[in-house]
N, C-alpha and C positions, 0 to 999 in steps of 0.2 A: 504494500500500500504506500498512497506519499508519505516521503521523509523529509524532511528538512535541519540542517545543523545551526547552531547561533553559538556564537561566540559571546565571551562575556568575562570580561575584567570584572575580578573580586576588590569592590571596594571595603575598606578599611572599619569604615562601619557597620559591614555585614561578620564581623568578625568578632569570638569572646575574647576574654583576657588570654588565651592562651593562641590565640593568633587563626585559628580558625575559623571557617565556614560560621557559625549558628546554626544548628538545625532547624530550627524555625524559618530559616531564609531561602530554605532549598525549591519549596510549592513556589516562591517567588520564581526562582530560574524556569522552572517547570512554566510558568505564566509567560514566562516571557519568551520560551520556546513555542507554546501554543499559538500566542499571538502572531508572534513570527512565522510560523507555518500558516496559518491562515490570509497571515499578508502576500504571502510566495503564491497563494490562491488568485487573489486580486481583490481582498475584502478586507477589513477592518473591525475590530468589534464596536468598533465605533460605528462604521457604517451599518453594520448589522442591525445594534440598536435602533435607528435611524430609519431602519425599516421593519422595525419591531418585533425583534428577536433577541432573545439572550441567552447566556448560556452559563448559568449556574453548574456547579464543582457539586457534585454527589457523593462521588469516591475519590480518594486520596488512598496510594498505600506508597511507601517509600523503604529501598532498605537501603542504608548507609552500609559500605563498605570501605571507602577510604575517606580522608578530611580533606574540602580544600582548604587552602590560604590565601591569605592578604594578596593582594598582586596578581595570583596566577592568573592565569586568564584559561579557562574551561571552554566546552562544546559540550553544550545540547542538544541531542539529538531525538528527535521528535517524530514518530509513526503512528501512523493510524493505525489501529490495528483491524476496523472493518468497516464496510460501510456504515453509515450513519443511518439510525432511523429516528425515533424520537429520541435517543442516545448517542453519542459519540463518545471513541474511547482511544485513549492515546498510551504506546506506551514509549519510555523515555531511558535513555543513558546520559548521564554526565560523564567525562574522561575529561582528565588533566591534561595540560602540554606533554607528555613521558605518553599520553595513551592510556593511563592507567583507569580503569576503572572506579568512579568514586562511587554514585549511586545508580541505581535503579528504579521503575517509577512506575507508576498507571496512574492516570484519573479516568474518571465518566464524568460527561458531562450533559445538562438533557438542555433539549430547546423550549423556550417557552414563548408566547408568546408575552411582548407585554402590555398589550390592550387586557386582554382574557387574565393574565398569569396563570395558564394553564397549556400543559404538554403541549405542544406541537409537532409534527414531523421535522425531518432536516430541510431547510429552503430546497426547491427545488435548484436556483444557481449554485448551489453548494453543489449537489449532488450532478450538475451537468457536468463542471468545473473538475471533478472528479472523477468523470468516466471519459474522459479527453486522455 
């Protein structure tokens, strides 16, 4: 399915006293991969909302395996893992500059409408934009 990579310098504030990531910070990268994939589409969530849709985080699972730091600069790598129906679901790798494996990832996320705020299907442009 599509993939997409984003790069991303670890800023200093996303780091504890001991010069590390935050685990708290990682759904952020994850967001920011999402995003970035979806932009590699020709959409925005921005634009999405705009045409009122959204797309709320249902699942989150993460397993840390290595730490990043201050400075490094990471790849997030971003898959769909199937088509989208009223869910979409992504899974995710972070690696360091060395290649290393830091985490691993999934979310779901489902569409809603925001007139209704109720399920929806995937926009139909999502879904053409996808079978290209």
């Amino acid at each position: 399915m599509k993939k997409t990579e984003t790069n991303i310098r670890v800023r200093y504030a996303e780091t504890d006293q001991m010069g590390v990531v935050y685990y708290g910070n990682y759904p952020l990268y994850l967001e920011q991969g999402r995003t970035e994939w979806l932009r590699e589409l020709g959409f925005s969530y921005r634009w999405m909302e705009e045409h009122d849709v959204q797309l709320p985080v249902t699942h989150l699972e993460i397993s840390y395996k290595k730490p990043a730091r201050y400075d490094d600069l990471i790849t997030v790598t971003t898959t769909l893992k199937e088509t989208p129906t009223v869910k979409i679901e992504f899974y995710y790798e972070i690696h360091n500059e060395q290649g290393e494996l830091l985490v691993s990832a999934e979310t779901t996320l489902v569409f809603v409408n925001m007139k209704t705020n109720k399920l929806r299907k995937a926009p139909d442009y999502l879904l053409e934009k996808l079978s290209d």
